[in-house]
C-alpha positions in Angstrom: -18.4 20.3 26.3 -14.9 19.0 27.0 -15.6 16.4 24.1 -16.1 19.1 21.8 -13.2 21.3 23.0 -11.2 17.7 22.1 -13.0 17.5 18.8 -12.1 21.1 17.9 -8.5 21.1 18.6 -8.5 17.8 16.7 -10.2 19.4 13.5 -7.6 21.8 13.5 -4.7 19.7 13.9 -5.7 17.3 11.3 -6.5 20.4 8.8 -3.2 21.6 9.2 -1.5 18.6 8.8 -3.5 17.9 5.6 -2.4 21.3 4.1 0.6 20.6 5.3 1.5 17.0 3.4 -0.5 18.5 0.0 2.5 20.6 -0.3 4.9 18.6 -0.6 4.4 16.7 -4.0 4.5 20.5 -5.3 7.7 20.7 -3.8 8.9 17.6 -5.1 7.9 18.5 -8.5 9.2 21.6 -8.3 12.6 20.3 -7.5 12.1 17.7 -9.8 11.6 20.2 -13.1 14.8 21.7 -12.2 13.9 24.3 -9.4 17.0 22.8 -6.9 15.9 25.2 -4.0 13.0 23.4 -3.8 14.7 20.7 -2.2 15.6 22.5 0.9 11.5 23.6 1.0 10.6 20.0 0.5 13.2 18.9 3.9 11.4 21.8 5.7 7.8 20.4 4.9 9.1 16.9 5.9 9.8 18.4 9.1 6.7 20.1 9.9 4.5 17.6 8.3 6.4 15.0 10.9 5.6 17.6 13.8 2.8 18.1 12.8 2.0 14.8 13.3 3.6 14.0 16.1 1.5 17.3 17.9 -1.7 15.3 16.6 -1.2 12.9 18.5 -2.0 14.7 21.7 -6.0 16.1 20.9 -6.8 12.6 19.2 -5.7 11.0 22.1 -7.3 13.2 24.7 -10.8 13.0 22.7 -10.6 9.2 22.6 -10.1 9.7 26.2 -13.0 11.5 26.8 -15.1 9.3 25.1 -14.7 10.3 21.7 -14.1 8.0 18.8 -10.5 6.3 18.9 -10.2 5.6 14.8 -8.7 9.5 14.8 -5.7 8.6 17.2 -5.2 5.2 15.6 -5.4 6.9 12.2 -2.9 9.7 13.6 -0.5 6.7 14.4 -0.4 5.4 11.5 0.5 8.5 9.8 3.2 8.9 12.6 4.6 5.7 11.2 4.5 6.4 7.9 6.2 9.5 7.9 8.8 7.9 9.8 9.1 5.6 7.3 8.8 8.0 4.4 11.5 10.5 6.3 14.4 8.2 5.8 13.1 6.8 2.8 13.8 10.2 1.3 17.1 10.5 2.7 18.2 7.2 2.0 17.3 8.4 -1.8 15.2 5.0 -1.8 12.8 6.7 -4.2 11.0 3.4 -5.5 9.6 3.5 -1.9 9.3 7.5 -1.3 7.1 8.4 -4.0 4.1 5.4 -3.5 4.7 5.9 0.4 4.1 9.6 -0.7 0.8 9.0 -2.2 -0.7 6.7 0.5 -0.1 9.0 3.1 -1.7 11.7 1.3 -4.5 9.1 1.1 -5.0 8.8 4.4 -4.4 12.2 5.6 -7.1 13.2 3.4 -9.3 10.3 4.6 -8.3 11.7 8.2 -9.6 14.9 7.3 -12.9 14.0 5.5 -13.6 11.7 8.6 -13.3 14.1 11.4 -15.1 17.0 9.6 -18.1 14.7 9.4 
């Protein structure tokens, strides 16, 4: 019962921070074609895609805890790290970096979310 209580919370964590990081190549290519806003949108979804996963950490780590499978909180880490990574990267203007960072962590997230749906 507490396993699945884990598992849910996990789930929804993990959704959200998928939807979350699919957003912002859209943003990016938005700002990209000319909309200059978009920028500011695109520094708002770095922040909550960060938080995000930063709050993930907390259910994946809990589940593994109550004997649930640890690849989630490991995989949630990783993301952690590459978002930090990818964070300054983008400020730093180090685009050669950004953009390829960019896609493998949509990668994973993805492969996150296919995971703990199954």
């Amino acid at each position: 019962m507490i396993k699945t209580k884990f598992l849910g919370a996990t789930r929804g964590f993990v959704t959200a921070h998928a939807v979350a990081i699919f957003g912002q190549p859209v943003f990016a290519g938005s700002y990209l074609t000319g909309d200059y806003g978009m920028l500011a949108v695109h520094r708002f979804g770095a922040n909550l895609v960060f938080s995000l996963a930063l709050a993930q950490l907390v259910p994946t780590a809990l589940l593994w805890r109550r004997g649930g499978p640890r690849w989630p909180f490991w995989a949630s880490v990783l993301l952690l790290l590459g978002e930090t990574a990818q964070y300054f990267a983008g400020l730093a203007g180090a685009l050669g970096l950004h953009v390829p960072l960019g896609v493998a962590l949509v990668s994973l997230a993805v492969v996150t979310l296919v995971g703990i749906w199954r």
